[in-house]
C-alpha positions, -999 to +999 in steps of 0.1 A: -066+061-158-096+076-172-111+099-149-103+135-141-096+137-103-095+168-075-073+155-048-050+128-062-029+127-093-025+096-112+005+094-136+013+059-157+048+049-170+059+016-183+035-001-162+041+019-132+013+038-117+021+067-095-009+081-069+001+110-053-022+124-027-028+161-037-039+183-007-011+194+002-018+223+018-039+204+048-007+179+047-029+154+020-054+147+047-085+125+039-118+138+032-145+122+014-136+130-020-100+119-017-109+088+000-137+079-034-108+088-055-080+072-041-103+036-038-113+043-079-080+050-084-072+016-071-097-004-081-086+011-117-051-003-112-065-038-109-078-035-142-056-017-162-021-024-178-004-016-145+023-038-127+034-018-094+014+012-078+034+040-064+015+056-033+030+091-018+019+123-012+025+163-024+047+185-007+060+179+028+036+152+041+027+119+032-008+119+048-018+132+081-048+110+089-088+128+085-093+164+080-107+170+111-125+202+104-144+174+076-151+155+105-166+179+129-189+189+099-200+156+094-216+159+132-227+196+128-205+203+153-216+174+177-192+147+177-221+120+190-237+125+158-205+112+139-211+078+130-175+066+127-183+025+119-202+042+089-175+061+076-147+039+079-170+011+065-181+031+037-150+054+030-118+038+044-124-003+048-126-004+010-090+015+006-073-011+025-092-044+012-078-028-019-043-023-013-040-059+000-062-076-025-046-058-057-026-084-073+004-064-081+030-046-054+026-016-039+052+009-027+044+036-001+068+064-010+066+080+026+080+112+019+074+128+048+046+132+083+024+102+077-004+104+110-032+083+118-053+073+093-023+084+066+001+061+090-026+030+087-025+042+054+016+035+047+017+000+067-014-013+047+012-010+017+039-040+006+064-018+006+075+013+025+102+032+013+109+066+040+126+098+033+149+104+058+132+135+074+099+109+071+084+102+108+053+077+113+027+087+140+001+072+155-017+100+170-054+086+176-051+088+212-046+122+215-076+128+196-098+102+219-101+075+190-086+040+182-063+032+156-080+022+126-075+014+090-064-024+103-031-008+118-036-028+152-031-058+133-005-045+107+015-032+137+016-061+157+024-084+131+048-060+118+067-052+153+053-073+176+031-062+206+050-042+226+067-019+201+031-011+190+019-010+221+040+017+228+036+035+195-003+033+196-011+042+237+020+073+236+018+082+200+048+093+198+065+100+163+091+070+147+118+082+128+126+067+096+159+053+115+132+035+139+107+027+115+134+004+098+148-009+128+114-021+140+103-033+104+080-014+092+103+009+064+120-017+037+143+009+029+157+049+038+171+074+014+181+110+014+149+130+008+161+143-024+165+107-036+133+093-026+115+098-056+143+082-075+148+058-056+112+047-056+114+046-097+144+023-095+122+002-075+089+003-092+107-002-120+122-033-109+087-049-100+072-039-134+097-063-151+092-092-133+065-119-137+033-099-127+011-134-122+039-147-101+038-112-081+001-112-078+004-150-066+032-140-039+011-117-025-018-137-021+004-164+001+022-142+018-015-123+029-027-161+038+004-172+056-001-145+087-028-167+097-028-199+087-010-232+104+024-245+085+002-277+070-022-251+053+003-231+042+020-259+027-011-267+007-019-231-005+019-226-012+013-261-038-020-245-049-006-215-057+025-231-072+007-253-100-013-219-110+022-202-116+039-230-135+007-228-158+018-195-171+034-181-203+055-162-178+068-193-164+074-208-197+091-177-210+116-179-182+123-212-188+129-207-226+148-176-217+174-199-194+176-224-219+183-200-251+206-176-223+191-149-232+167-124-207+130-129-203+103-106-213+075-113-192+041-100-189+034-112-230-001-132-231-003-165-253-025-196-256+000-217-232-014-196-203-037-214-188-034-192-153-070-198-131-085-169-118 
């Protein structure tokens, strides 16, 4: 990762790349030059030798949403002069388009208050892992706004509509305990074992076939709203670009000689479409 940054960190190991929000002393909350950084530092990823991207935050929060002293200057002090479509357009659509289009997995290592915009944040993620002292807050609506950041649709696919109904109109803060009971945290650990926990799991994805990975996550992104015939299709679509892959073939040799697979190695026989 190339470029110096002022409010994230970026750290690569064995194909695991680790962005950790770095304001912690306004809980990692989002102002303009975080919110540049963290999309560069994604759109980066997509590019570089990376096969899992670790999201979390410094200190005791994960993300709590915009800096809202940012925000009031951005009106002068007159929140009618805000243009909120512009920003999130500008600032915030492109973080999310990124998180879902980037063809490798993504873990949200929640390890501790994640709050509007830094909730949307977490649940625009694959994968949410909480510390146990962790919570989840939709707090928009006692700030007169909406919930943004495509969390409307993440939650309801997610929980269905009540349970996000609930957690979008009262805004009250979900435990980690919750958050998995509902569906939206894969997994919860002690706090002290978040971090390597997370590893174990990033790890984990950086070993397996990245194409296949990348592929997975494309149908899984298309199955939320397509019918079962179209899925069917895409599923064969996707399917004859995976079994055109040196990682396919590698797994196959790797069964047939009993031995295990090293995948990610490009060769002529990879004839994957892009």
């Amino acid at each position: 990762m190339a470029a110096p940054f002022s409010t994230i960190e970026v750290a690569a190991d064995e194909g695991v790349l680790t962005i950790t929000l770095n304001r912690p002393d306004v809980l990692n909350a989002f102002d303009d030059t975080m919110s540049v950084e963290l999309a560069a530092a994604l759109g980066s990823a997509q590019r570089d030798a990376v096969r899992c991207v670790v999201l979390t935050g410094a200190g005791r929060a994960f993300c709590a949403g915009l800096d809202l002293k940012e925000l009031a200057a951005h009106g002068d002090g007159d929140q009618e002069k805000v243009d909120f479509a512009r920003l999130l357009r500008r600032r915030y659509h492109p973080i999310v388009a990124r998180l879902r289009s980037l063809e490798k997995p993504v873990i949200a290592a929640v390890n501790g208050v994640a709050a509007g915009g830094g909730a949307s944040l977490a649940l625009a993620c694959d994968l949410r892992l909480f510390a146990r002292g962790a919570t989840l807050e939709m707090a928009f609506a006692r700030l007169g706004l909406v919930p943004d950041m495509g969390a409307t649709l993440t939650l309801v696919q997610h929980t269905g509509y009540a349970r996000a109904a609930e957690m979008c109109l009262l805004g009250e803060p979900v435990s980690a305990e919750d958050a998995l009971a509902c569906g939206l945290a894969n997994r919860i650990v002690d706090d002290e074992l978040l971090e390597t926990t997370t590893a174990a799991m990033a790890a984990r994805l950086a070993s397996l076939p990245p194409r296949a990975l990348g592929l997975t996550k494309r149908a899984l992104a298309h199955a939320w709203t397509a019918t079962l015939d179209q899925q069917l299709e895409y599923e064969a679509f996707l399917q004859q670009t995976a079994g055109r892959t040196a990682d396919h073939q590698e797994a196959l040799a790797a069964f047939l000689e009993k031995r295990k697979p090293v995948f990610g190695r490009r060769s002529g026989g990879d004839k994957t479409q892009h």
